[in-house]
N, C-alpha and C positions, 0 to 999 in steps of 0.2 A: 414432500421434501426429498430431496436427491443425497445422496450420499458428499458431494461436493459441499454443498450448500450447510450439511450436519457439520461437515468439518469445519470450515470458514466460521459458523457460529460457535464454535466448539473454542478455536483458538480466540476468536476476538473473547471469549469469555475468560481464557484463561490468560490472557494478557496481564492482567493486573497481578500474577503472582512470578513474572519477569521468565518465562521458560530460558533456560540456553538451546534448550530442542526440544521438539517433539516428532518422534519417530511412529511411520507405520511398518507392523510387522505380520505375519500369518497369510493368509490369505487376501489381503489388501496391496500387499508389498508384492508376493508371489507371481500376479495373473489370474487366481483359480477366485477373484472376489466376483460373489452372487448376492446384488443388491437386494437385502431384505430377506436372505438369507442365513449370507457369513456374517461373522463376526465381525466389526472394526476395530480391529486389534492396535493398541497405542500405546507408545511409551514417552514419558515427557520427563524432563531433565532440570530438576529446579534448581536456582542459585543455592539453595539450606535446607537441611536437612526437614522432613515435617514435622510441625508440631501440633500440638492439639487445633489452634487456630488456624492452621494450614486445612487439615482437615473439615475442619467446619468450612471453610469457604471452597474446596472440591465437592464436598458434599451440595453446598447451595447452586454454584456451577452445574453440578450435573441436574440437579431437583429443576432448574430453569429450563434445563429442556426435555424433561420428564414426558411432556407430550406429545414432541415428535415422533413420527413413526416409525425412525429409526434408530431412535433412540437407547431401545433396551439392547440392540447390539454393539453399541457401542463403550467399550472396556478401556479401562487407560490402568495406567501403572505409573508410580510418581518417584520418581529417584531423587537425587540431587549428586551436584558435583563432587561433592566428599564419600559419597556414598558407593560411585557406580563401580569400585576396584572388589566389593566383597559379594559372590557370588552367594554365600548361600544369608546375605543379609535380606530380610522380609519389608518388603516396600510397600506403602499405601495403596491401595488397590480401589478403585473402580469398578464392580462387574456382577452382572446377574442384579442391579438395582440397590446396591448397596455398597459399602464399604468395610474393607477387611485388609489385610495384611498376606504378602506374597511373596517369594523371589521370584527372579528375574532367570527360568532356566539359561543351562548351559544351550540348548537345544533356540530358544530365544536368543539370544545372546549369537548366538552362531548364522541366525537368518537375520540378523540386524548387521552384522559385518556384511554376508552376500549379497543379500539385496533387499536392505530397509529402504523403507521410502521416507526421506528427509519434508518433512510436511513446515519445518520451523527451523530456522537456527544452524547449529554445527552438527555433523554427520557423524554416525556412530563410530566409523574409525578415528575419528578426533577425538570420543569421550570416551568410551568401551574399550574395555581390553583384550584382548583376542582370547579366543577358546582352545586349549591345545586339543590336538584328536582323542588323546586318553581319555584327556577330561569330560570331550561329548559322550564317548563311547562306554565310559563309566556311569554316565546321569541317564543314559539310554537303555543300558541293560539294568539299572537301580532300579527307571521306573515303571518297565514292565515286569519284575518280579517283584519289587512292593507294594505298588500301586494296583496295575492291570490284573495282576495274577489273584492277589487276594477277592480282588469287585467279580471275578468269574464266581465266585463258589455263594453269591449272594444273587438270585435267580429274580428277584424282582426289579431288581437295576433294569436287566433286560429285556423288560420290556417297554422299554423305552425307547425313541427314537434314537439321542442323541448318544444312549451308553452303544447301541450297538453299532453308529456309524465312528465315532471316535473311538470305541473300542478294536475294531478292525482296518480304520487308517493309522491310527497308533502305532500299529503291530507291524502294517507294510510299512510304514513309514521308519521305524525302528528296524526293522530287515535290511532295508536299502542303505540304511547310512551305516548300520554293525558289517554289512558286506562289503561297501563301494568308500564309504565314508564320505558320502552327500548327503544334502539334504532334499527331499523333496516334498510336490504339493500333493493336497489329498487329493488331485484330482488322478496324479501319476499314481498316486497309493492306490487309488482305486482299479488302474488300470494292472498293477503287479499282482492284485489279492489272487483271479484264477492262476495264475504261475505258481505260487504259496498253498494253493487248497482250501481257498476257503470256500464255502457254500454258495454256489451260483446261485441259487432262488436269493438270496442273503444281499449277494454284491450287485444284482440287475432290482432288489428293493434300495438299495443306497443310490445309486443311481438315478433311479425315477425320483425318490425324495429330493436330490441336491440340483438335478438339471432338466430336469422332466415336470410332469403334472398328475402327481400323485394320486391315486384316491384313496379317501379313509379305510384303513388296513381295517379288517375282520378281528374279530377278539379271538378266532382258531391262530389266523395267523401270526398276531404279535405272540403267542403262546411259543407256535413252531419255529419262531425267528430265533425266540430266546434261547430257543432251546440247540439251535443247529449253532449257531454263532458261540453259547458255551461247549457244547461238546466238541466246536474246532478249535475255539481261543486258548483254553486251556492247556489241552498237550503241545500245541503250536510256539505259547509262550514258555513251558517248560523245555524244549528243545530249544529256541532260543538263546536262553540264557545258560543252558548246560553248555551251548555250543561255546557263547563268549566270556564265559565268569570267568 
């Protein structure tokens, strides 16, 4: 099944709970989408707020297409139109195979104005309210010292794939926009990390994993990965946020 073909069955399923949009955002919206890689990042805009039965029938929506193969990356987020003015309100969520509750960052929010991809309905400048710079540049330096900064000093995160490539686009990513006040793709993020200092053996393993042909890393080297990637992250994010608190 093609990423096209997930969507099309995606929207005709959610037809029945009336969308006013559904928006793509991250790396679908961007350019930098790797089919069967990235995420399918979605936001959908209902008439009412969700209620428990709202729920139960996203839940049955998404379980109906539980066994396509592209399935588990696709994430959606469920607002509604009374809903979309409060930014740190926690919306029904989509993601990793289950359902939970989320905001909609500021940081979202601000790649749905630039360049969301209108997939249903009306367009994020018609429902969405704009993100003032503060307000990105506050949610940005929040959540590399709340978030990024505490998961460095917990050593088995990293050995993972996934903490240390969004751990270190995170970080470019959060540079570029506390410096210039853009936003960019992981794939630009990738190409800023040697200008930043991060660990070349580190940024040329992110790379082979997101557009190359990987092979199964060594148990020496997920060790050494974790290990170069915390002792960069770390002082890297604390100069950060010293620079823009």
């Amino acid at each position: 099944m093609t990423t096209r073909t997930l969507l099309d069955r995606f929207l005709t399923g959610l037809a029945p709970l009336d969308p006013a949009a559904l928006w793509a955002h991250g790396s679908l919206a961007g350019g930098d989408y790797q089919e069967g890689r990235s995420d399918l990042d979605l936001i959908a805009v209902l008439p009412r707020p969700a209620t428990a039965r709202t729920a139960w029938r996203v839940g049955l929506l998404h379980a109906r297409l539980r066994d396509e193969p592209l399935a588990g990356q696709l994430h959606c987020t469920y607002l509604s139109l009374g809903t979309v003015d409060d930014p740190g309100r926690r919306h029904l969520t989509w993601a990793h195979r289950g359902l939970f509750k989320r905001a909609v960052t500021p940081v979202t929010r601000r790649e749905l104005h630039g360049f969301g991809r209108v997939l249903h309905g009306a367009s994020p400048q018609r429902l969405l309210p704009t993100v003032a710079d503060t307000e990105l540049a506050e949610f940005v330096v929040r959540d590399q010292r709340d978030f990024w900064r505490p998961a460095v000093r917990r050593p088995r995160l990293w050995r993972q794939d996934v903490w240390v490539d969004l751990g270190l686009l995170t970080f470019a990513r959060a540079t570029v926009t506390l410096r210039e006040g853009r936003l960019i793709s992981k794939r630009q993020a990738l190409a800023e990390l040697p200008a930043l200092g991060a660990p070349g053996e580190v940024v040329e393993d992110i790379a082979e994993r997101r557009y190359g042909n990987p092979a199964r890393p060594t148990e020496e080297w997920t060790a050494r990965r974790s290990e170069l990637t915390r002792g960069y992250l770390g002082p890297a994010i604390d100069t950060l946020v010293a620079s823009y608190s």
